[in-house]
PyMOL Python script that loads the backbone (N, CA, C, O; Angstrom):
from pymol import cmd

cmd.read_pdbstr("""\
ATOM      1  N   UNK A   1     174.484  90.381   7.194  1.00  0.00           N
ATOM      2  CA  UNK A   1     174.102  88.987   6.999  1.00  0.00           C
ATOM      3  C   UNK A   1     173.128  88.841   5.833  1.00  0.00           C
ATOM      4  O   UNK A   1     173.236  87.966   4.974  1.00  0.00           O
ATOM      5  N   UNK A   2     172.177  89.760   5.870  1.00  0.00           N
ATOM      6  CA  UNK A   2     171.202  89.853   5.121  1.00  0.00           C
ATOM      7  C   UNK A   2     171.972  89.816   3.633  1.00  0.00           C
ATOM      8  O   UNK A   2     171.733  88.857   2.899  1.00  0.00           O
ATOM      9  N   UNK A   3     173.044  91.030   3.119  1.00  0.00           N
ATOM     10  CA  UNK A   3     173.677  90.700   1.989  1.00  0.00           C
ATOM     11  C   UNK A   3     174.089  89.968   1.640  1.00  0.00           C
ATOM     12  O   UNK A   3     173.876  89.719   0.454  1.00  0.00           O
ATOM     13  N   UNK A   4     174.924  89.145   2.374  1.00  0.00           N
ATOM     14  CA  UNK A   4     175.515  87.965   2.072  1.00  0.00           C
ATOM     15  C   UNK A   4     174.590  86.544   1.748  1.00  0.00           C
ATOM     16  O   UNK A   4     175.029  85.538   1.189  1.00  0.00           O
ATOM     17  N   UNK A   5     173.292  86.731   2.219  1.00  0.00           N
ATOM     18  CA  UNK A   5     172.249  86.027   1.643  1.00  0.00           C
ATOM     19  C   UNK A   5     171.795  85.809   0.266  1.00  0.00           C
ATOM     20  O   UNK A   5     171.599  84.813  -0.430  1.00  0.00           O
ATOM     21  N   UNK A   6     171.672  87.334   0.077  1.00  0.00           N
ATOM     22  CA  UNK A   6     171.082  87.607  -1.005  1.00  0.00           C
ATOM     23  C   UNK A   6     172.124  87.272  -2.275  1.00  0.00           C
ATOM     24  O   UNK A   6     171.846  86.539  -3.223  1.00  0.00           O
ATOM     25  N   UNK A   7     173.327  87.946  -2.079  1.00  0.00           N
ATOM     26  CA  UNK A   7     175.032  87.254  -2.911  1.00  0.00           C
ATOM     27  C   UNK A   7     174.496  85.917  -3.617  1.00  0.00           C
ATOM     28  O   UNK A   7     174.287  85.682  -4.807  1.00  0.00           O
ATOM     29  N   UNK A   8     174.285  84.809  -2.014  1.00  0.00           N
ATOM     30  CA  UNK A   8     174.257  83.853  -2.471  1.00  0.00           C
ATOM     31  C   UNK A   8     173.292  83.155  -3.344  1.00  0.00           C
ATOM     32  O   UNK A   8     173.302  82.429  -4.338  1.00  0.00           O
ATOM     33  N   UNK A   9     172.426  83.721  -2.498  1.00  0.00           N
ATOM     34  CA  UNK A   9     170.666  83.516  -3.629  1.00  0.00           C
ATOM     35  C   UNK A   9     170.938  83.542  -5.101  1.00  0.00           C
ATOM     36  O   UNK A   9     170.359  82.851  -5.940  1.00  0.00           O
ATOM     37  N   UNK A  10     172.074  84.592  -5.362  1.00  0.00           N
ATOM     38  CA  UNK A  10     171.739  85.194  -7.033  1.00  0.00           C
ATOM     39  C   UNK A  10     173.126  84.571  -7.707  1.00  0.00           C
ATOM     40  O   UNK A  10     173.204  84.514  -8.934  1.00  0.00           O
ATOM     41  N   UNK A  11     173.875  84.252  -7.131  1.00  0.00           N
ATOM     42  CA  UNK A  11     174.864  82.807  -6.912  1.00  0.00           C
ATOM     43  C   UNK A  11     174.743  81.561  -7.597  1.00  0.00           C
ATOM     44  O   UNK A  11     175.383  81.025  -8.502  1.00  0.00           O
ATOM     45  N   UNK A  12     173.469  81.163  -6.725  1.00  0.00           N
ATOM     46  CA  UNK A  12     172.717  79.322  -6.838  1.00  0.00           C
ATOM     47  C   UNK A  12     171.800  79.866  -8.090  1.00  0.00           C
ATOM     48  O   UNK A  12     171.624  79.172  -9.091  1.00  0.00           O
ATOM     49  N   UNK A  13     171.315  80.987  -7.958  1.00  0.00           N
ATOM     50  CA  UNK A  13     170.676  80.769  -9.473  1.00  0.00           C
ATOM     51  C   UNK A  13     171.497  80.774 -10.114  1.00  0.00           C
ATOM     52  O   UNK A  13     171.291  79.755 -10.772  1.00  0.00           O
ATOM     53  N   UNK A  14     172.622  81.307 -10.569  1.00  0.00           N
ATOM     54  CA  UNK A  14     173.396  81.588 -11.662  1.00  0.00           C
ATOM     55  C   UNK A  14     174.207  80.383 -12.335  1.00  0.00           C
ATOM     56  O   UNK A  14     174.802  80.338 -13.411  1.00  0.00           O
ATOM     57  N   UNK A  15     173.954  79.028 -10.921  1.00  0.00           N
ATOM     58  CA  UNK A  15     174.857  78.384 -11.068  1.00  0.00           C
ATOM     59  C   UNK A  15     174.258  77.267 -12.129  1.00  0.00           C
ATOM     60  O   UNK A  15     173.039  77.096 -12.157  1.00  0.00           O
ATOM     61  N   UNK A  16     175.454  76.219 -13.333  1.00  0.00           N
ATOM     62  CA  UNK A  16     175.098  75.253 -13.915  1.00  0.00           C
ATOM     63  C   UNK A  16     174.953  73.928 -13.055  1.00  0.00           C
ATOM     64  O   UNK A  16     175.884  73.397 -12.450  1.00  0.00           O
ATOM     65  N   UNK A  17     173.811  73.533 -13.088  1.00  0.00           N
ATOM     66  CA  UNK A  17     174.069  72.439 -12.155  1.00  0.00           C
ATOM     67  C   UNK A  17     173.597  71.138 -12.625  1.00  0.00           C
ATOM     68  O   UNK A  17     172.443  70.861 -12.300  1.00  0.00           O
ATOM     69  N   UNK A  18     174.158  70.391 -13.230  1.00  0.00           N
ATOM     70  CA  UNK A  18     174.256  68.885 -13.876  1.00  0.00           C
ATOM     71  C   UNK A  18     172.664  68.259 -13.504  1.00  0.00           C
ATOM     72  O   UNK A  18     172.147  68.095 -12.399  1.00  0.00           O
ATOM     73  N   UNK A  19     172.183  68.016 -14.719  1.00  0.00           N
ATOM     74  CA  UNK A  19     170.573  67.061 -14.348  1.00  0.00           C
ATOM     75  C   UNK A  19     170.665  65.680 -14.733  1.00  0.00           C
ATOM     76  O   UNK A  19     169.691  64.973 -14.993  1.00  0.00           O
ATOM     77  N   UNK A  20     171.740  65.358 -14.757  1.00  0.00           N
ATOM     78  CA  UNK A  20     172.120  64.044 -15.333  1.00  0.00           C
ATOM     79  C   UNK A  20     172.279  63.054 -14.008  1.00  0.00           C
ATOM     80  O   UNK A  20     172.950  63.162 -12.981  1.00  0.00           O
ATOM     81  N   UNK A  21     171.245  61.913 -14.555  1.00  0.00           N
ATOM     82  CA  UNK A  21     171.542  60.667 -13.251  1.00  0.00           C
ATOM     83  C   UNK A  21     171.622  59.543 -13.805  1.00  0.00           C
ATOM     84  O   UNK A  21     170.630  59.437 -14.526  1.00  0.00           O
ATOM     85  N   UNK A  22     172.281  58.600 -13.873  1.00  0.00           N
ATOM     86  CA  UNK A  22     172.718  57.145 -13.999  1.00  0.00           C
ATOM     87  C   UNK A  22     172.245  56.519 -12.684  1.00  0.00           C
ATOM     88  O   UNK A  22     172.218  56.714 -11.469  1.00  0.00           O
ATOM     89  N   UNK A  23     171.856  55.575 -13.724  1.00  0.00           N
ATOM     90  CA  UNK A  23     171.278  53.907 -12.927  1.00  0.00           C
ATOM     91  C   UNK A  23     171.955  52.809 -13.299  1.00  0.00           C
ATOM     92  O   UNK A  23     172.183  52.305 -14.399  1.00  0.00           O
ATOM     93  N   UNK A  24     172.246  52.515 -12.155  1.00  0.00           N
ATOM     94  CA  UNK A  24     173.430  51.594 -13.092  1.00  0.00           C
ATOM     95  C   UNK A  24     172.334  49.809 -12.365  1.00  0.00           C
ATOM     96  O   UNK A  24     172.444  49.468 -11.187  1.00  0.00           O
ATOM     97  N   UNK A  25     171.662  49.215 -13.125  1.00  0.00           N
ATOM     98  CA  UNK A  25     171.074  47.573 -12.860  1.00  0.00           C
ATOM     99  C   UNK A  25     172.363  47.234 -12.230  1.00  0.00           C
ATOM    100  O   UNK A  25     173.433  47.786 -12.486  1.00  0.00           O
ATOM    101  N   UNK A  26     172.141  46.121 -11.242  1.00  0.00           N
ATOM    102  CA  UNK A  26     173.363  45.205 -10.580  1.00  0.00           C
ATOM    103  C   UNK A  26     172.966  43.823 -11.382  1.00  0.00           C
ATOM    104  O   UNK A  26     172.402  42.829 -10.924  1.00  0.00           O
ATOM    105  N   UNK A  27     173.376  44.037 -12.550  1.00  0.00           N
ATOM    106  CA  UNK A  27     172.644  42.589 -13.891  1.00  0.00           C
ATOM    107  C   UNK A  27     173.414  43.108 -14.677  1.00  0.00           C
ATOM    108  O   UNK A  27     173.780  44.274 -14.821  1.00  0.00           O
ATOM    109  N   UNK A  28     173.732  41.874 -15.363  1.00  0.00           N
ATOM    110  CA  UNK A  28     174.238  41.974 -17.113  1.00  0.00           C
ATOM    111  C   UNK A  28     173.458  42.168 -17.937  1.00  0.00           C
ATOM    112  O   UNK A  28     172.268  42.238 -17.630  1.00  0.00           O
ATOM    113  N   UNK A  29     173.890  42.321 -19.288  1.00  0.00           N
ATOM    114  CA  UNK A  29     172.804  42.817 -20.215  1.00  0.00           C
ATOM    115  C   UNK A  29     172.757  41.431 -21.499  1.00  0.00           C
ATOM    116  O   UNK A  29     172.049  41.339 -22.502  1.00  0.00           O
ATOM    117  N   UNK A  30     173.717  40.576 -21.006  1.00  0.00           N
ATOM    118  CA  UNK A  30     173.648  39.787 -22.242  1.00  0.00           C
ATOM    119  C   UNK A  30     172.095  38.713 -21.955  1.00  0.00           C
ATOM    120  O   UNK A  30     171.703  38.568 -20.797  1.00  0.00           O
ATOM    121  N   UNK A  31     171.455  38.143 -22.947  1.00  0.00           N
ATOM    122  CA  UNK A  31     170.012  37.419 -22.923  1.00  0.00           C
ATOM    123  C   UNK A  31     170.209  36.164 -21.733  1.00  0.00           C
ATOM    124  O   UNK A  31     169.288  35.538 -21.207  1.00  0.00           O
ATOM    125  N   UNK A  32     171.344  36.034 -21.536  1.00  0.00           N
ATOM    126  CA  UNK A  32     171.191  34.640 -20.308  1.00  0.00           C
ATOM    127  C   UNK A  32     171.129  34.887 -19.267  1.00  0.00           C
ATOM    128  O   UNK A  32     170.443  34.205 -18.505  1.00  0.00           O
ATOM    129  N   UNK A  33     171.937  36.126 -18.792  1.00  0.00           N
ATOM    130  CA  UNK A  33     171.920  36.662 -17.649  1.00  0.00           C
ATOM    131  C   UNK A  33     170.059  37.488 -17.674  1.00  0.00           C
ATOM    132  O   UNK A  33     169.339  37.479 -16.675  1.00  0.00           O
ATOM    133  N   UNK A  34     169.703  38.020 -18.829  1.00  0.00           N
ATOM    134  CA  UNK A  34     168.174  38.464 -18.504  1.00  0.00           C
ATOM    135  C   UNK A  34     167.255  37.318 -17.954  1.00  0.00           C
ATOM    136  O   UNK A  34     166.400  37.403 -17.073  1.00  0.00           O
ATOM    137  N   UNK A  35     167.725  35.983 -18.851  1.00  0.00           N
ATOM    138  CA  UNK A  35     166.338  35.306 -18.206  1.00  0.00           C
ATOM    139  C   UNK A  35     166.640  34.529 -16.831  1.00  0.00           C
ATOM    140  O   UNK A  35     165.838  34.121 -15.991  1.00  0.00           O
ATOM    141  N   UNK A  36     168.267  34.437 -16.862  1.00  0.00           N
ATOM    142  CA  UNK A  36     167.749  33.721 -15.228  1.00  0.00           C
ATOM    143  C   UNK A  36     167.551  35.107 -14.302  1.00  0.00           C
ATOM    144  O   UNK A  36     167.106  34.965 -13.163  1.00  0.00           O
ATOM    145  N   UNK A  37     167.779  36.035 -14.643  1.00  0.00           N
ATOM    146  CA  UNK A  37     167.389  37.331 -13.677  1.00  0.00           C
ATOM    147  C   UNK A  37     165.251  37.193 -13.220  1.00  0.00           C
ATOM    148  O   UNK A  37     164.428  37.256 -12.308  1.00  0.00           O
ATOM    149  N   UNK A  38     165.427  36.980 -14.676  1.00  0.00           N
ATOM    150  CA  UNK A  38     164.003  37.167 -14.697  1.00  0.00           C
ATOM    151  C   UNK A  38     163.348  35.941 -13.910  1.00  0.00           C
ATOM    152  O   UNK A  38     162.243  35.989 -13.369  1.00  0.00           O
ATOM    153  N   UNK A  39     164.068  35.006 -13.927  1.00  0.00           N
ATOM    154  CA  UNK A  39     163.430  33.578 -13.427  1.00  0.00           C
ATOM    155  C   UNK A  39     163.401  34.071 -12.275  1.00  0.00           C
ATOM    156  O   UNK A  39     162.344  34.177 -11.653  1.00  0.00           O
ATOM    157  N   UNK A  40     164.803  34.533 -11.703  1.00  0.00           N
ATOM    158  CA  UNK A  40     165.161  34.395  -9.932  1.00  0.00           C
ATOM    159  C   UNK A  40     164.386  35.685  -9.507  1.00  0.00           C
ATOM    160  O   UNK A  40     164.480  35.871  -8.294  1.00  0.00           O
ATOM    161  N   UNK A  41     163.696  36.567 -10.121  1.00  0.00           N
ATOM    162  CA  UNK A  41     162.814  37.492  -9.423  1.00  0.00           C
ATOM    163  C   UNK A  41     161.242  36.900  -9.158  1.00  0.00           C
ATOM    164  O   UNK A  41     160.414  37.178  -8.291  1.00  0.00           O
ATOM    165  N   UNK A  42     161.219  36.122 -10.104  1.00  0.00           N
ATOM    166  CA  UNK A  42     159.928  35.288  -9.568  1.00  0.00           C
ATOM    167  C   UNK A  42     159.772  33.892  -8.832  1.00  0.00           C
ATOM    168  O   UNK A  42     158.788  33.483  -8.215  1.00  0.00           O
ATOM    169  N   UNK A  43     160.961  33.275  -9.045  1.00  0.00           N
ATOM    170  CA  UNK A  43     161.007  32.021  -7.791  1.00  0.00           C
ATOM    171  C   UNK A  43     161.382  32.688  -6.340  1.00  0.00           C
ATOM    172  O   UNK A  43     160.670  32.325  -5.405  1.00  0.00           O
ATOM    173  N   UNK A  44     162.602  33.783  -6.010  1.00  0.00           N
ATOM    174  CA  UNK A  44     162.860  33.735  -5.197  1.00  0.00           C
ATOM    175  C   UNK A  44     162.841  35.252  -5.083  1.00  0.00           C
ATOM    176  O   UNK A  44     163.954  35.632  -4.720  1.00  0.00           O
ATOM    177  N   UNK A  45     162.202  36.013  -5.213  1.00  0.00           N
ATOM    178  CA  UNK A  45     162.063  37.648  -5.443  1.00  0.00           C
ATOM    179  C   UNK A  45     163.551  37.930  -3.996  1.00  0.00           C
ATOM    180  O   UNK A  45     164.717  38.254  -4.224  1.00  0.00           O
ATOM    181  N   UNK A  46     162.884  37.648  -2.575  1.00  0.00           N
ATOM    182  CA  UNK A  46     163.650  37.779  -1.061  1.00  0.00           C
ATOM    183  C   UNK A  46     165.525  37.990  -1.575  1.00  0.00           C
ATOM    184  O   UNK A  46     166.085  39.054  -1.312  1.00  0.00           O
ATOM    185  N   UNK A  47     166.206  36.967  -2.219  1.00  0.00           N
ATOM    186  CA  UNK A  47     167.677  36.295  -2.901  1.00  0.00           C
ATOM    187  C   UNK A  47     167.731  37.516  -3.488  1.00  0.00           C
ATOM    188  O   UNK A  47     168.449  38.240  -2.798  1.00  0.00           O
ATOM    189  N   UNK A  48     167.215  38.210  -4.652  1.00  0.00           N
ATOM    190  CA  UNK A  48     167.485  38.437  -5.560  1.00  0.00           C
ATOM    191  C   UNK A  48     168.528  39.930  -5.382  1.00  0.00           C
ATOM    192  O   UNK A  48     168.490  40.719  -4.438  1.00  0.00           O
ATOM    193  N   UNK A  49     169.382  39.992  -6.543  1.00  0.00           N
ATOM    194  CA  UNK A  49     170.386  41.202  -5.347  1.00  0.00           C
ATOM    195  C   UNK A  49     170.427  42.326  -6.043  1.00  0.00           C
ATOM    196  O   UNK A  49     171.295  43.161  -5.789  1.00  0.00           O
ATOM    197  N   UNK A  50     169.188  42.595  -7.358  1.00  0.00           N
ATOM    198  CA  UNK A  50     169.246  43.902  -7.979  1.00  0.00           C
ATOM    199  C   UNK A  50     168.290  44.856  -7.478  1.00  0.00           C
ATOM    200  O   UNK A  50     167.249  44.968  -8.126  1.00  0.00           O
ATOM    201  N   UNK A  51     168.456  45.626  -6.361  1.00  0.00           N
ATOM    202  CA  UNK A  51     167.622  46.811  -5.437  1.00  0.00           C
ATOM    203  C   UNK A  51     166.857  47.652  -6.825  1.00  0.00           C
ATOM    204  O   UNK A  51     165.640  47.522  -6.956  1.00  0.00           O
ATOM    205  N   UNK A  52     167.391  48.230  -7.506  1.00  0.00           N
ATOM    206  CA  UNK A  52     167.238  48.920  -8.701  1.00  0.00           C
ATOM    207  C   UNK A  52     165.989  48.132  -9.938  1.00  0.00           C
ATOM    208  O   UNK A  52     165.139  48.765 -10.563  1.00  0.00           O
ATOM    209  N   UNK A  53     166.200  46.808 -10.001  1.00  0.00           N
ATOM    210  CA  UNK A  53     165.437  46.094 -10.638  1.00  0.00           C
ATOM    211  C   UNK A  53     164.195  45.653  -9.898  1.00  0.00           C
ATOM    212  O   UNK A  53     163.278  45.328 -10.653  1.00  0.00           O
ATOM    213  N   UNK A  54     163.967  45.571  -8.740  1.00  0.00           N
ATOM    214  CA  UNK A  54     163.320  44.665  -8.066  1.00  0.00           C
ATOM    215  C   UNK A  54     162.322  46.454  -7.485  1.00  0.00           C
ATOM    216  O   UNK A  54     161.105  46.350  -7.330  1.00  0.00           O
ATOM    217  N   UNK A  55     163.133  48.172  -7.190  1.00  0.00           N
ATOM    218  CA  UNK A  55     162.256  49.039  -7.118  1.00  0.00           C
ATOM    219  C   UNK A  55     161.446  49.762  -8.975  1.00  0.00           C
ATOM    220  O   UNK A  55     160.503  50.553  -8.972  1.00  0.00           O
ATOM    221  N   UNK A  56     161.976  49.342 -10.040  1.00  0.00           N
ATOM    222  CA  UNK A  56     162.099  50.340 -11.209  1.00  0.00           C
ATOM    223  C   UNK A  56     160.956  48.893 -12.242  1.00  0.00           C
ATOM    224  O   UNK A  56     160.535  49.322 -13.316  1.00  0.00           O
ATOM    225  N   UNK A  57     160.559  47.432 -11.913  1.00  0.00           N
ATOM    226  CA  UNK A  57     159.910  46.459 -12.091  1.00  0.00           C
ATOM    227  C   UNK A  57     159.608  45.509 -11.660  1.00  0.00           C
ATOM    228  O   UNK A  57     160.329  44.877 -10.887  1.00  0.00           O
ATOM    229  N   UNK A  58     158.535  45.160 -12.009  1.00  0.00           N
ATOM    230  CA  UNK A  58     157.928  44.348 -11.807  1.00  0.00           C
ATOM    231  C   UNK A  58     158.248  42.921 -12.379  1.00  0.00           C
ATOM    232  O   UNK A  58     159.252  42.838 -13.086  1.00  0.00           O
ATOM    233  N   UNK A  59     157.335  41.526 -12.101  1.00  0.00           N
ATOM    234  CA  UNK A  59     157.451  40.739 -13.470  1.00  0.00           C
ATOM    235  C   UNK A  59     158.091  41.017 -14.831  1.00  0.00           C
ATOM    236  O   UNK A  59     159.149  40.827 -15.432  1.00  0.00           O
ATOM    237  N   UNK A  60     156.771  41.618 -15.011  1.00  0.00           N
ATOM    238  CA  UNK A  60     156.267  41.671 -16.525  1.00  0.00           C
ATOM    239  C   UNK A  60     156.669  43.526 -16.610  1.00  0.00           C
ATOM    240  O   UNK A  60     157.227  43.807 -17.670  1.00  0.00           O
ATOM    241  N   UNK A  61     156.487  44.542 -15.809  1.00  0.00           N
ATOM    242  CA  UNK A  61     156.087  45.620 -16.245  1.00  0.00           C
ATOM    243  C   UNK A  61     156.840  46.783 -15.434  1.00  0.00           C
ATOM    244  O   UNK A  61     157.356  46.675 -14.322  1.00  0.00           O
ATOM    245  N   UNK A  62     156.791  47.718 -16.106  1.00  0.00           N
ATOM    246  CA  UNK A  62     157.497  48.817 -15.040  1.00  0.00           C
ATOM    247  C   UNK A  62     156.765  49.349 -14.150  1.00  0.00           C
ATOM    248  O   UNK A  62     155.787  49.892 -14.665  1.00  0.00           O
ATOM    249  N   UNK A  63     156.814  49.472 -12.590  1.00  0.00           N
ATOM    250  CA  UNK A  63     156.470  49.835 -11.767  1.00  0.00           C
ATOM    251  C   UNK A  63     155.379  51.179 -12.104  1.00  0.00           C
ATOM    252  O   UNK A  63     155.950  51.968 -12.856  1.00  0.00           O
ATOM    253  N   UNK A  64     154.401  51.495 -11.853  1.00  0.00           N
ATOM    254  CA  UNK A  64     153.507  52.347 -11.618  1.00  0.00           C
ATOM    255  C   UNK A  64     154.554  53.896 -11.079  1.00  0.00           C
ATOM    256  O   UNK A  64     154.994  54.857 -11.711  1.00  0.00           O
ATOM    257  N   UNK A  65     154.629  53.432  -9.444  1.00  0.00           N
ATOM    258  CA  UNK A  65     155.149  54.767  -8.872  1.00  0.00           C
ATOM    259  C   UNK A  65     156.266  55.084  -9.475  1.00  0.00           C
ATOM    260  O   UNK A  65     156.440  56.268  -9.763  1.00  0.00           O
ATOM    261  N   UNK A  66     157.245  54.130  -9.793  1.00  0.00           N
ATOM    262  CA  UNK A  66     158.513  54.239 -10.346  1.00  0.00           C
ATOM    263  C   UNK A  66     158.572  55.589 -11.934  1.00  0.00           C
ATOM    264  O   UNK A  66     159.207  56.636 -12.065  1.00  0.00           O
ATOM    265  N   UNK A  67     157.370  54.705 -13.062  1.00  0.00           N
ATOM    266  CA  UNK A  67     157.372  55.326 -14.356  1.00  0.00           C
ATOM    267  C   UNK A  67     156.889  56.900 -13.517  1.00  0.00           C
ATOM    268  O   UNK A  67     157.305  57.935 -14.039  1.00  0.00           O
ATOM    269  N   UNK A  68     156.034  57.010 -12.256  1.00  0.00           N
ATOM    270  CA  UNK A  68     155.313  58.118 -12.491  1.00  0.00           C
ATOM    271  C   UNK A  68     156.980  59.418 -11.911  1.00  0.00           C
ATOM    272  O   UNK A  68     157.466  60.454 -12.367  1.00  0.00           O
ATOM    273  N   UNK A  69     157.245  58.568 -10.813  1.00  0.00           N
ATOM    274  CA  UNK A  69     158.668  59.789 -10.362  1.00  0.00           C
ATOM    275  C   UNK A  69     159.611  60.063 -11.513  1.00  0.00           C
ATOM    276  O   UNK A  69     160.159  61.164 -11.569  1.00  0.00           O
ATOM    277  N   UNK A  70     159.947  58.721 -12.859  1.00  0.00           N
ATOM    278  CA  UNK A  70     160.861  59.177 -13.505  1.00  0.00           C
ATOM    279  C   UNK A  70     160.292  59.787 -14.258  1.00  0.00           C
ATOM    280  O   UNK A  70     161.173  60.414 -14.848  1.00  0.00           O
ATOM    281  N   UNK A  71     158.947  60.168 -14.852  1.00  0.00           N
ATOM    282  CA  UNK A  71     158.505  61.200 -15.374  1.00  0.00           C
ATOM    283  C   UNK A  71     158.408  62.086 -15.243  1.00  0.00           C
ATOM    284  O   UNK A  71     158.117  62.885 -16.133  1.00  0.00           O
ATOM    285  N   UNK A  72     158.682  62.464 -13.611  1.00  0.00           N
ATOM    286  CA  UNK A  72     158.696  63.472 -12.960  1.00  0.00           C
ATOM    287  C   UNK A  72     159.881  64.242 -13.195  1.00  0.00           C
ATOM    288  O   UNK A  72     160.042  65.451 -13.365  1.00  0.00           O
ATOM    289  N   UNK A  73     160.935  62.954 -13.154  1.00  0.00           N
ATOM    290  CA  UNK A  73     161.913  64.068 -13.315  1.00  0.00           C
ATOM    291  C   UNK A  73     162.380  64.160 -14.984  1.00  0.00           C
ATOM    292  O   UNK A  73     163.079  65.172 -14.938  1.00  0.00           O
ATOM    293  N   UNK A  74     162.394  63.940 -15.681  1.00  0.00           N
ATOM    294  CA  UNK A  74     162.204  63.916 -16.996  1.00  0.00           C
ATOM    295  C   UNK A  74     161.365  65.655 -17.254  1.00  0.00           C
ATOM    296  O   UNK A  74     161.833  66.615 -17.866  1.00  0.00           O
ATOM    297  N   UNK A  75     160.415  65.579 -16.744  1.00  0.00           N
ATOM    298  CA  UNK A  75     159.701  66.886 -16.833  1.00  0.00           C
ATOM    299  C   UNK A  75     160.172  68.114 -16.353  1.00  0.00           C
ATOM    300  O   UNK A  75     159.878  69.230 -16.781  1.00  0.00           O
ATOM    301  N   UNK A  76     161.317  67.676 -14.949  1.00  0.00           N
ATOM    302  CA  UNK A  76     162.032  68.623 -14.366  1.00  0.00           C
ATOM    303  C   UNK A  76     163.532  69.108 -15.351  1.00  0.00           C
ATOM    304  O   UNK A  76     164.225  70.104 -15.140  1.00  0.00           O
ATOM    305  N   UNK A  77     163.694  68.276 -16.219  1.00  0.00           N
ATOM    306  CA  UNK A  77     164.527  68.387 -17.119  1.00  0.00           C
ATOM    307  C   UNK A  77     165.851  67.598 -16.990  1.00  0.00           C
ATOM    308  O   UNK A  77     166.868  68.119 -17.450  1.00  0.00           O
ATOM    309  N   UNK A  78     165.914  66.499 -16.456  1.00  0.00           N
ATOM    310  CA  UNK A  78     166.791  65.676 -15.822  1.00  0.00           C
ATOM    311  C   UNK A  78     167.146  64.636 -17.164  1.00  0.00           C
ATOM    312  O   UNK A  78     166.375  64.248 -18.042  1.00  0.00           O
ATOM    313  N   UNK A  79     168.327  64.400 -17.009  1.00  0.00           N
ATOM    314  CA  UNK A  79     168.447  63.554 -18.092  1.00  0.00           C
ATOM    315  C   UNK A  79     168.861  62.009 -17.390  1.00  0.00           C
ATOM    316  O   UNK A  79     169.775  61.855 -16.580  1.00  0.00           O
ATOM    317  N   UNK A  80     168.070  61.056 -17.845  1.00  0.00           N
ATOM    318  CA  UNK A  80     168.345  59.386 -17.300  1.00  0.00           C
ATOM    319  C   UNK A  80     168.805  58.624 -18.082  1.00  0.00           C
ATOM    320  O   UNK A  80     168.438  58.212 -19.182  1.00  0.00           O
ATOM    321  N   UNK A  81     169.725  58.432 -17.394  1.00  0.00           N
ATOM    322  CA  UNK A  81     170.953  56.941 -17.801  1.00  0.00           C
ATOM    323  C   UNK A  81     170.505  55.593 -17.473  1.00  0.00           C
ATOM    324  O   UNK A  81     170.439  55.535 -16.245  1.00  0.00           O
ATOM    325  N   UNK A  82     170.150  54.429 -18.021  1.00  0.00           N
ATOM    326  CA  UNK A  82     170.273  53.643 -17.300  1.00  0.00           C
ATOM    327  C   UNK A  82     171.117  52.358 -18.582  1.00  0.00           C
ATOM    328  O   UNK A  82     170.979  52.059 -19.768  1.00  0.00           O
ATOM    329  N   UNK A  83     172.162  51.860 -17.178  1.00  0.00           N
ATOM    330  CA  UNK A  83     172.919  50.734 -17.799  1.00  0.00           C
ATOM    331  C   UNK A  83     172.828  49.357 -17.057  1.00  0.00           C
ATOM    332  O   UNK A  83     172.347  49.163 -15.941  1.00  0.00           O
ATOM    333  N   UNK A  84     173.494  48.269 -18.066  1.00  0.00           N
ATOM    334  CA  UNK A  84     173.500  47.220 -16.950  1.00  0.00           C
ATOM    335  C   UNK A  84     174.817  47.194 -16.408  1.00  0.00           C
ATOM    336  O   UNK A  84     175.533  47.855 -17.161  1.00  0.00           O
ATOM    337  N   UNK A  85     175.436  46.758 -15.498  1.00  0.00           N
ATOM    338  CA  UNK A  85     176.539  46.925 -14.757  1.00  0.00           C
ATOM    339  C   UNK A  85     177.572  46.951 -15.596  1.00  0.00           C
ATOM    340  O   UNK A  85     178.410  47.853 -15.586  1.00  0.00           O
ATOM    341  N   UNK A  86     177.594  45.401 -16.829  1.00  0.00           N
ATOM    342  CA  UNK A  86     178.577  45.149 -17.780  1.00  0.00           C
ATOM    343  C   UNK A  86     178.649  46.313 -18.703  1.00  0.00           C
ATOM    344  O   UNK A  86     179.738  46.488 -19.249  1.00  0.00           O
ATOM    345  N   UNK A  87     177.376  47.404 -19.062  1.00  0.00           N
ATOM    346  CA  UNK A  87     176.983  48.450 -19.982  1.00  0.00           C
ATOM    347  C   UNK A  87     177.777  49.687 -19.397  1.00  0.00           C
ATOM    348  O   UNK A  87     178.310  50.648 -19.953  1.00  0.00           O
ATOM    349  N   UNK A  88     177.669  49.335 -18.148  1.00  0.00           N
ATOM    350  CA  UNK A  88     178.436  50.591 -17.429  1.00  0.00           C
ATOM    351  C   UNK A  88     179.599  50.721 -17.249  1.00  0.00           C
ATOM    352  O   UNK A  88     180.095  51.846 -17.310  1.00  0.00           O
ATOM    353  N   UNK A  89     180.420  49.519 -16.953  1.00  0.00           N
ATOM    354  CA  UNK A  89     181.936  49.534 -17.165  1.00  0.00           C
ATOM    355  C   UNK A  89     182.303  49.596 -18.479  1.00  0.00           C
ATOM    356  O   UNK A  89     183.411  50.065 -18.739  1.00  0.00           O
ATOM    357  N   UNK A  90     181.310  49.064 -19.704  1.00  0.00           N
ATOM    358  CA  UNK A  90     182.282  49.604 -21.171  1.00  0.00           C
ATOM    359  C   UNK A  90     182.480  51.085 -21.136  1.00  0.00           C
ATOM    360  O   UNK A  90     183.566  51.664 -21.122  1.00  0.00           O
ATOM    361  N   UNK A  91     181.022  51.743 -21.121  1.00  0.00           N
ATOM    362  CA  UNK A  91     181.218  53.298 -21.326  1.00  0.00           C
ATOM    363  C   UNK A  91     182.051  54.205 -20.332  1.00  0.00           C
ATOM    364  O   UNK A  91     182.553  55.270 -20.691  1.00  0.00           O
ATOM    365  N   UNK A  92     182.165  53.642 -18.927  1.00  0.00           N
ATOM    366  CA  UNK A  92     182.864  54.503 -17.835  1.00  0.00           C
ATOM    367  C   UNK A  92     183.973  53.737 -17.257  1.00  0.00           C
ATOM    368  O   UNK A  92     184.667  54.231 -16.368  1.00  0.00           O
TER     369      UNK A  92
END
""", "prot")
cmd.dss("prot")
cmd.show_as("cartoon", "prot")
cmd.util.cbc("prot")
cmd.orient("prot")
């Protein structure tokens, strides 16, 4: 059992394993869709239906805990995608 541990141990290191993550906004990217986004996060934050936008900012600013985890992983060597939904169906 013990060998077959160890196999695997030297296995998972060996292995390539993708650091790439996409975010995909549930928003468009064109300027009309930004500002009523932006309106409807501050009249009605509760409505609003972008999970991703509403954990990754604020108002005005990018989240505190948010910038500090994606720095985190940035440092871990992760590479970040982020699109708006319409950004994401051109490229994929």
């Amino acid at each position: 059992m013990v060998k077959n541990y160890v196999w695997f141990e030297y296995f998972y290191d060996q292995m390539v394993v993708p650091k790439k993550i996409l975010f995909i906004y549930n928003a468009n990217s064109d300027t009309g869709s930004k500002m009523l986004d932006f309106a409807h996060k501050i009249i009605n934050p509760a409505t609003y239906n972008c999970n991703l936008c509403s954990l990754t900012y604020g108002s005005f600013t990018e989240n505190k805990q948010w910038k500090g985890f994606r720095e985190s992983l940035l440092a871990k060597g992760y590479e970040l995608e982020f699109f708006h939904k319409d950004e994401f169906q051109e490229n994929y």
